[in-house]
Structure formats: structure tokens, C-alpha cells
C-alpha positions in Angstrom: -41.0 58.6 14.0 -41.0 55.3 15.7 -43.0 54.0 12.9 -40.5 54.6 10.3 -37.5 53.7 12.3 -39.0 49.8 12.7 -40.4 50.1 8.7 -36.9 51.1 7.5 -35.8 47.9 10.1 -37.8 45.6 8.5 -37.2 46.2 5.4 -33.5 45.6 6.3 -34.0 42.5 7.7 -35.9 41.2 4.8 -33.5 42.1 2.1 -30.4 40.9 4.7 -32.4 37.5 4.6 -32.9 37.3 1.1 -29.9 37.6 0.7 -28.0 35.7 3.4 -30.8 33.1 4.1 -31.4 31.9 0.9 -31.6 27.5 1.5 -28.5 25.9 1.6 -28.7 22.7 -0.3 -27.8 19.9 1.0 -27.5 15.9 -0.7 -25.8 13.0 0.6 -24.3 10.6 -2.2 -23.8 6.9 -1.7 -21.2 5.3 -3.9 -22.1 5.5 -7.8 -24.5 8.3 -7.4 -24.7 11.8 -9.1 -26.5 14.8 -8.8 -26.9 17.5 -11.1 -27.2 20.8 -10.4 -28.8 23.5 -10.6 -31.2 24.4 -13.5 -33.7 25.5 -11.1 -31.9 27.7 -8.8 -32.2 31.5 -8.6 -29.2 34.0 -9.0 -29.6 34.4 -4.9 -29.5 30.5 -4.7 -26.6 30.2 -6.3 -24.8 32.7 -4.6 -25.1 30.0 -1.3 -22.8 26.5 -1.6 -24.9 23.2 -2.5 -23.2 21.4 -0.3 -22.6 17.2 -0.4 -21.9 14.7 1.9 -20.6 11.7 2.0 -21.4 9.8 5.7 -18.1 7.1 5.4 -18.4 3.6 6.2 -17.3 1.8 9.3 -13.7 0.6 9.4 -12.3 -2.7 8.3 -8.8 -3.6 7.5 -10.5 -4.9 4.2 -10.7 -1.4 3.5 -7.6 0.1 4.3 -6.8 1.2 0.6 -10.2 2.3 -0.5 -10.8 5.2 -1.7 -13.5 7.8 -2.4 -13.5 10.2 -4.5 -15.8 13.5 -5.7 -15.8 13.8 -9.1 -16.9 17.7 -10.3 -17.4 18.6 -14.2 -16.4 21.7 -14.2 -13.4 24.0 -14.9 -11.7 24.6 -11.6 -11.4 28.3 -12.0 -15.4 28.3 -12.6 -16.0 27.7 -9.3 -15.3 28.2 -5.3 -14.6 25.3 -3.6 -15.3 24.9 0.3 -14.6 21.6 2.8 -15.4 20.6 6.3 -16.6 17.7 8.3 -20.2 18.8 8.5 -22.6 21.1 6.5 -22.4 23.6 9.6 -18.6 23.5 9.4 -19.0 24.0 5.8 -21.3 27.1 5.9 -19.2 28.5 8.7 -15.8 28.0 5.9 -18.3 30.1 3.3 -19.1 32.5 5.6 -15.7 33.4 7.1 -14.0 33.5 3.4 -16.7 35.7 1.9 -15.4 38.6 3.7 -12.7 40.6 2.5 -10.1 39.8 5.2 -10.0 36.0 4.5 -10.5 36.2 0.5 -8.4 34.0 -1.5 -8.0 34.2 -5.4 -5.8 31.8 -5.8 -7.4 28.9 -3.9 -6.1 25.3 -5.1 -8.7 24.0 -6.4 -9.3 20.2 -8.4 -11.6 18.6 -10.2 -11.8 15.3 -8.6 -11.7 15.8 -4.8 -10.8 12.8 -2.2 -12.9 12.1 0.5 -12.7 10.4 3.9 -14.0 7.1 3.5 -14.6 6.2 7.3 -16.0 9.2 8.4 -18.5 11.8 7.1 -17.2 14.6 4.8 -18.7 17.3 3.4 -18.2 19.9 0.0 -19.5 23.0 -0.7 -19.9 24.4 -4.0 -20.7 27.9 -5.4 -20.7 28.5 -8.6 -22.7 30.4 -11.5 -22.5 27.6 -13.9 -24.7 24.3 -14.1 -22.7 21.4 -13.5 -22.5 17.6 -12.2 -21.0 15.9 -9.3 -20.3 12.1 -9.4 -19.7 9.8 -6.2 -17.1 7.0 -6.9 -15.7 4.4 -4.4 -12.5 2.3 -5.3 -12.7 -0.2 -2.8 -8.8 -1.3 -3.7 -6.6 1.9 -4.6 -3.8 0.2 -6.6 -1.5 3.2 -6.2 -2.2 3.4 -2.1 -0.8 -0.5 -2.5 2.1 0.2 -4.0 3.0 3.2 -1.7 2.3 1.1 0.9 4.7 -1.9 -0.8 7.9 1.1 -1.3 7.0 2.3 1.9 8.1 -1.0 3.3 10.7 -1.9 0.9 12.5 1.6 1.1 12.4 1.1 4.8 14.2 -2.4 5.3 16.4 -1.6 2.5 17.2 2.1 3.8 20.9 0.9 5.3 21.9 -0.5 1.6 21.0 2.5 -0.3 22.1 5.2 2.4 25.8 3.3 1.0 25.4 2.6 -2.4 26.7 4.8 -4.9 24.4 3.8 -7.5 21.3 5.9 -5.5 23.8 8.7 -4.2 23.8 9.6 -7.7 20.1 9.4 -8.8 19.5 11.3 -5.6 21.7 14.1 -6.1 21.1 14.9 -9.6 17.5 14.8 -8.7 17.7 17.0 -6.3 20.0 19.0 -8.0 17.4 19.4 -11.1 15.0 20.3 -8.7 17.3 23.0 -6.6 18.2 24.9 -9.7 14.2 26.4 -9.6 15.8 27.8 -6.4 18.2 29.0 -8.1 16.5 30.9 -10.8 14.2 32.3 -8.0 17.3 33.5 -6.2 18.1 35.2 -9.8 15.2 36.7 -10.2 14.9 38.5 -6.1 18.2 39.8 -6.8 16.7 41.8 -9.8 14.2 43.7 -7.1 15.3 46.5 -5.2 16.1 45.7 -1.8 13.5 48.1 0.3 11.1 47.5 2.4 8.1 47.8 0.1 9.8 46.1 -2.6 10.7 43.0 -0.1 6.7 43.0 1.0 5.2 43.0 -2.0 7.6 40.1 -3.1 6.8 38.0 0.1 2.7 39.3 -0.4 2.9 37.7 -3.7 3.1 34.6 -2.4 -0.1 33.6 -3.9 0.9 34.6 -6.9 4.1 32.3 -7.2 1.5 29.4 -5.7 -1.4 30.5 -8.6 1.5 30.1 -11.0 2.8 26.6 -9.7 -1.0 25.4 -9.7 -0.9 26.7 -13.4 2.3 25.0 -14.1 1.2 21.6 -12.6 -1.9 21.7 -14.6 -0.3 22.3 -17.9 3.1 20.7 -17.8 2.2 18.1 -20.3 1.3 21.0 -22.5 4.4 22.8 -21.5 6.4 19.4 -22.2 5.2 19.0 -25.7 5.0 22.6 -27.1 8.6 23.4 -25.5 10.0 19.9 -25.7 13.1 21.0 -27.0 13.6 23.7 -24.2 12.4 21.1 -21.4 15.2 18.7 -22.9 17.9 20.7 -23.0 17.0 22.2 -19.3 16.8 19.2 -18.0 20.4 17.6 -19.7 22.0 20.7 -18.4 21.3 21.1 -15.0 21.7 16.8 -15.1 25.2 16.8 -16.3 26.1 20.0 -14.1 24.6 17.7 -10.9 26.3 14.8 -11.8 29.2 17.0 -12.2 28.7 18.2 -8.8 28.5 14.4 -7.1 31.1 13.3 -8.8 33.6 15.8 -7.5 32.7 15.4 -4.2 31.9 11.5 -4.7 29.9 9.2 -2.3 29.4 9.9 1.4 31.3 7.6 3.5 31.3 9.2 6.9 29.7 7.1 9.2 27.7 9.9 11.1 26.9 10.8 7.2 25.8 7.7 6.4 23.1 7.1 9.6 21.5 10.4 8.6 20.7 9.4 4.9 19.7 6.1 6.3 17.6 7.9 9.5 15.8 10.2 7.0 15.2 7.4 4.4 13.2 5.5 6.7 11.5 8.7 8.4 10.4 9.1 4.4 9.1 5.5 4.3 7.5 5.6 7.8 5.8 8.7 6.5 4.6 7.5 3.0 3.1 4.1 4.9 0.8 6.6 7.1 -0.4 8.7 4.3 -1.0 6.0 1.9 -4.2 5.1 3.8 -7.5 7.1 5.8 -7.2 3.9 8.1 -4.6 5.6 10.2 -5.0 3.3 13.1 -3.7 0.0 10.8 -0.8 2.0 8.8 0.2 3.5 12.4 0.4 -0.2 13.6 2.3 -0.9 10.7 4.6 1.5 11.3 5.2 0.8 14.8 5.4 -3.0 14.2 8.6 -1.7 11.6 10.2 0.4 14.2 9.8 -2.9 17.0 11.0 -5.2 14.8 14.2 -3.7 13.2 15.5 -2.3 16.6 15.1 -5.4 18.2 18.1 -7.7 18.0 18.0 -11.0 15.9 18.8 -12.9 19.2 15.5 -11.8 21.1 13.5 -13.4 18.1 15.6 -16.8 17.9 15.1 -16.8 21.9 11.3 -16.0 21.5 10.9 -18.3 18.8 12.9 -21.3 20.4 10.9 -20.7 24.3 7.6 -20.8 22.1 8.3 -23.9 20.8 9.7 -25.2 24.4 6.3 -24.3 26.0 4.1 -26.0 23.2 2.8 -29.3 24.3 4.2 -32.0 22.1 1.9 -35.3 21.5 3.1 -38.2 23.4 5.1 -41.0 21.1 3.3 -44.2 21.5 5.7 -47.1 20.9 4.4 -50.8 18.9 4.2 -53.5 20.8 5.6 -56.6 19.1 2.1 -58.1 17.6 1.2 -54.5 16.5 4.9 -54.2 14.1 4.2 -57.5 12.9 0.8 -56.5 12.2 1.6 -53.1 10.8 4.3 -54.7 8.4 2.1 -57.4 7.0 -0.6 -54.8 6.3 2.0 -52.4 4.2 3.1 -55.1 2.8 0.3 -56.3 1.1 -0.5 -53.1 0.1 2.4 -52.0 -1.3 2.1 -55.4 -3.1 -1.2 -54.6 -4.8 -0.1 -51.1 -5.5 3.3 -53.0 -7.8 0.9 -55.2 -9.4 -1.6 -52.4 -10.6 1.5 -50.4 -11.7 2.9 -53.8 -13.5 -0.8 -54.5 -15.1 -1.1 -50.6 -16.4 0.3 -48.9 -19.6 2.7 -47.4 -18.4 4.7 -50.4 -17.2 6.5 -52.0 -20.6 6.1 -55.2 -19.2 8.5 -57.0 -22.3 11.3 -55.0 -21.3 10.9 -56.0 -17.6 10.8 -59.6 -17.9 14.0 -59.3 -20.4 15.6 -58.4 -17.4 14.6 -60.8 -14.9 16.0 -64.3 -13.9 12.6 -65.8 -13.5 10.1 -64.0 -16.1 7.6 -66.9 -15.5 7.6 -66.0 -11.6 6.8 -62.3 -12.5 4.2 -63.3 -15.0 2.6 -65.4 -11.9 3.0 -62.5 -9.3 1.3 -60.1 -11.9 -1.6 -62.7 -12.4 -2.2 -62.6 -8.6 0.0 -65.1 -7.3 2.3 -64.4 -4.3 5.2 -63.1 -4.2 7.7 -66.1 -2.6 7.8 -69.8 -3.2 7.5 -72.5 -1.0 11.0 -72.4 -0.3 11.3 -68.9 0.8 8.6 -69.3 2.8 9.9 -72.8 4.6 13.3 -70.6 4.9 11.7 -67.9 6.9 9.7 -70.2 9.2 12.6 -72.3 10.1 15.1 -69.2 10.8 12.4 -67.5 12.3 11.7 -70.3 14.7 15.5 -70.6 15.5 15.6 -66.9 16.5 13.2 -67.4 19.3 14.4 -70.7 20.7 17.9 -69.3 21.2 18.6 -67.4 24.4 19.7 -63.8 25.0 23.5 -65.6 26.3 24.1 -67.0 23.1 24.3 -63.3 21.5 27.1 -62.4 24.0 31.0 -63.0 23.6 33.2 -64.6 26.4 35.9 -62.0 27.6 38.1 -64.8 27.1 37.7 -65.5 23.2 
């Protein structure tokens, strides 16, 4: 009896590990790499994730807007989809949602799946059907760049729009466009009866209305073109009947009002700058640097500003002394000199046209030639008032009080 009690047990065990303990596969992908999978898997195998991992790279505010993403050939609804920060976490995701109480039909699921790019993250796949995944890095995310840029914008410029009437009205027929889906679903829960079972089974099918948006955001271009006319007149109606709406009730200019829109504008902003980067530590310093300086009066920053420039050391001026000016002025001289005769000797001085003009053209033809610039006179002229400067004393400047 004994004997076929620990037969029958380990037989159980062996089929409960062939089953359950079939290898997990796991591959770690560097940027640009692919793996194909799985021609030589057996039905058991496949029944188990191949699970992928990426390791991340260390952080760098070079890398703030890269991205990395998991590319997966494969129709979404082909395949289960399972995430986690290790291939234990991963396995432990599989395991919990294979039983009945935590199955999900209507998991989202993409095609191209984002991936941390400074620390490890993992995917597990299951699926029947052979397939590729492809490893691709964008070390600058264009579109994580120009969040980043409204972010900032919409922020400083949050007190403008919260009062101009231009963006009240963008803002309210958008949102009224997009509350009239509210509306039809109010419509349609009106048409169920209002008992108990009814009202759980409409809040159970939750997944269904979330299967059916997933559906609708994966096929609204096909939506848009085979119902264009539809979409069109939809989206004119409930326009006009928003603009309608504004325009009754015209733009908000309570102050209270006002500092909410402009409170909740830049909460927006704040929130797009964090998510538009896996760096969180350099958007989060972003957004705290935005917060400092707008609460901070414009005063505090002239003050900083003015006592940094107090406690800079400035260089000492060192004044000429006389023989150094008279130095430093015969030396500019000269070469400002040779710089008019090069400029008077080139092509693009008409040198005909100059002389035209000139009371001694026979002088300037000299100076040109190398000659200098003053005559004998000039220069006897100079000494002799030079010389008469420093013979006369400092008492022949001054005036008597009496003249």
C-alpha cells in the first residue's frame, strides 16, 4: 500500500514538473540586437514566458531624453504580455495571473514596449506563435524634448493664458468635445434597469468598456476614414454646441477663478516636465528650480545679483606715468599710420577721387610713398609750443580775484 501511495506521488510530481518547470528562457539584449524566437521550443516551452532584459545604463544628464524601446512583431492579441524589474519578478507576475482569480482578457497590450533606460527591466512573453523582438535605443527622444520645451513654456506663460480669452475658448470646446462621450455613456446607463444585478454587471464590465477603448485607439484612423463623414459632423456639432456654451457664459474673470486655471495649468506643466524623462532626479530638479524661481520676488535676484558683483575682486587700475602716455601714443600712432597707408595703397581705396579732394594731393601722394605725415613746419610748431608749456609755471594758469 505504501508502495503505491509514493508511485502514484511520483508520478505526480513528474507530470507537475513537466509541466510547471519547463526552462524559462531568459536573453539580455544590448541596443540594436534581436532575437528570434522560438522554432525549437516544445508546446510545454511555450506555455512558460521567454523572458528579456535589458540591464540600463548609468545615468548622465546627456541622457535625460533617451529612450529604449522593445520592439515585438507580433499582433497584440496573439500574445500575453508580462513586466517586472527582474526575471523572478517576472515569473512571479506569470504565475500569479495564470490563476483564475487574477485573469485578465482584456490586458493592454502594445507592440512596441518602453523600457527603463537606467535601470534593468525585464519582459515576459508567452505566446503560441514564432515571432521577433528588436532592441532599439534613441539616445535623443525628439518628442521627450519638446514636452519638456511646453512643459516650461506652459508653465511661465500659465498667468497669461489662465486670462486670455483666446485659450478659454480652445479649452472649453475641447473639453466640451471630449465630455459629450460622458454624455452618451450617461445615455446609454439610463437604458439599464436600475437593480442591483443590472448596476454590477454594468460596473463588472469595466473591462469590457477599457477592451473597447484599446480597440477604438487602435483603429481610429480606420474609423476616421471609413466614417469620415460621421466623425465630421460629430465633431462640428458638439464644437459649435461648446462654443455655444462659452460664449454664453463668456470668459472667467473672478480672480479666485482665475488663480485656479493658472494653479492647475502649471501643476499640468510641472507634471508633463517629470514624465517626459526616466531621469527623474534632473526633471525633478527642474521642477523645483521652476517653483524657486517664480515664487521668489524680482528684488531678491537684482539684490543677489548686485552683492555678487560687490564681493567679486575687481583688478586694480594701474595709471600711466608721463613717459609711458607719451610712449603709448607714439606707438598707436605709428601704427595707426601704417594701417592708413596700407588702406590708401589697396584696391579698395579710389585713390583719384581722394586726392580730388585734398588741398595738398602732392603731400598725400608723399605720405602714401612712405613719407611722414607733417612738414618741417608742423613739426618746428610743436617743439616750440611744446617747450613753452613746460617753461611756464603752474601761477600763470590761475586768474587774479581782482581781474
Amino acid at each position: 500500500m505504501d508502495v503505491s501511495k509514493l508511485s502514484v506521488t511520483l508520478l505526480l510530481c513528474l507530470f507537475t514538473c513537466k509541466v510547471f518547470c519547463s526552462e524559462y528562457g531568459e536573453h539580455y539584449l544590448e541596443a540594436g540586437n534581436f532575437k528570434e524566437c522560438c522554432n525549437n521550443l516544445g508546446i510545454v516551452d511555450r506555455q512558460n514566458p521567454q523572458i528579456y532584459c535589458y540591464t540600463g545604463r548609468e545615468k548622465h544628464p546627456l541622457r535625460t531624453f533617451e529612450t529604449v524601446i522593445l520592439n515585438i512583431n507580433i499582433p497584440p492579441e496573439s500574445y500575453k504580455l508580462y513586466e517586472g524589474s527582474h526575471p523572478d519578478d517576472v515569473l512571479l507576475e506569470f504565475e500569479s495571473q495564470r490563476s483564475l482569480w487574477h485573469y485578465n482578457p482584456f490586458s493592454w497590450k502594445r507592440k512596441d514596449v518602453r523600457l527603463d533606460p537606467f535601470n534593468q527591466t525585464c519582459i515576459g512573453i508567452v505566446t503560441s506563435r514564432n515571432y521577433r523582438v528588436e532592441l532599439n535605443v534613441i539616445r535623443v527622444d525628439y518628442w521627450r524634448v519638446v514636452q519638456f520645451v511646453l512643459g516650461i513654456l506652459l508653465f511661465l506663460f500659465g498667468p497669461r493664458l489662465s486670462k486670455n480669452a483666446f485659450f478659454y475658448y480652445v479649452v472649453g470646446i475641447t473639453l466640451g468635445v471630449g465630455a459629450s462621450f460622458l454624455v452618451m455613456v450617461y445615455f446609454i446607463s439610463r437604458l439599464f434597469p436600475k437593480k442591483p444585478v443590472m448596476v454590477g454587471f454594468f460596473l463588472g464590465g469595466s473591462a469590457i468598456t477599457l477592451y473597447a477603448l484599446q480597440l477604438l485607439i487602435e483603429n481610429v484612423r480606420t474609423i476616421a476614414l471609413l466614417y469620415k463623414d460621421y466623425v465630421i459632423g460629430y465633431f462640428f456639432t458638439t464644437s459649435l454646441i461648446s462654443f455655444i456654451v462659452c460664449y454664453r457664459f463668456g470668459p472667467v474673470t473672478d480672480p479666485r477663478s482665475i488663480n485656479l486655471i493658472k494653479w492647475s495649468l502649471q501643476a499640468a506643466a510641472l507634471i508633463s516636465i517629470f514624465m517626459c524623462s526616466y531621469f527623474q532626479e534632473a526633471v525633478l530638479g527642474v521642477d523645483l528650480l521652476l517653483l524657486v524661481t517664480y515664487n521668489i520676488p524680482k528684488s531678491w535676484f537684482i539684490s543677489i545679483i548686485a552683492f555678487i558683483k560687490r564681493c567679486r575682486p575687481t583688478p586694480k587700475r594701474k595709471l600711466l606715468t608721463e613717459d609711458e602716455y607719451h610712449e603709448q601714443g607714439a606707438r598707436e600712432t605709428a601704427r595707426a599710420l601704417d594701417e592708413l597707408r596700407g588702406y590708401c595703397s589697396s584696391p579698395d581705396c579710389n585713390q583719384w577721387r581722394v586726392m580730388t579732394k585734398l588741398k595738398n594731393p602732392i603731400r598725400f601722394a608723399k605720405f602714401v610713398q612712405g613719407s611722414s605725415h607733417l612738414d618741417d613746419d608742423e613739426v618746428l610748431a610743436y617743439d616750440v609750443d611744446t617747450t613753452k608749456n613746460d617753461i611756464a609755471s603752474p601761477e600763470d594758469y590761475l586768474t587774479d580775484d581782482s581781474d
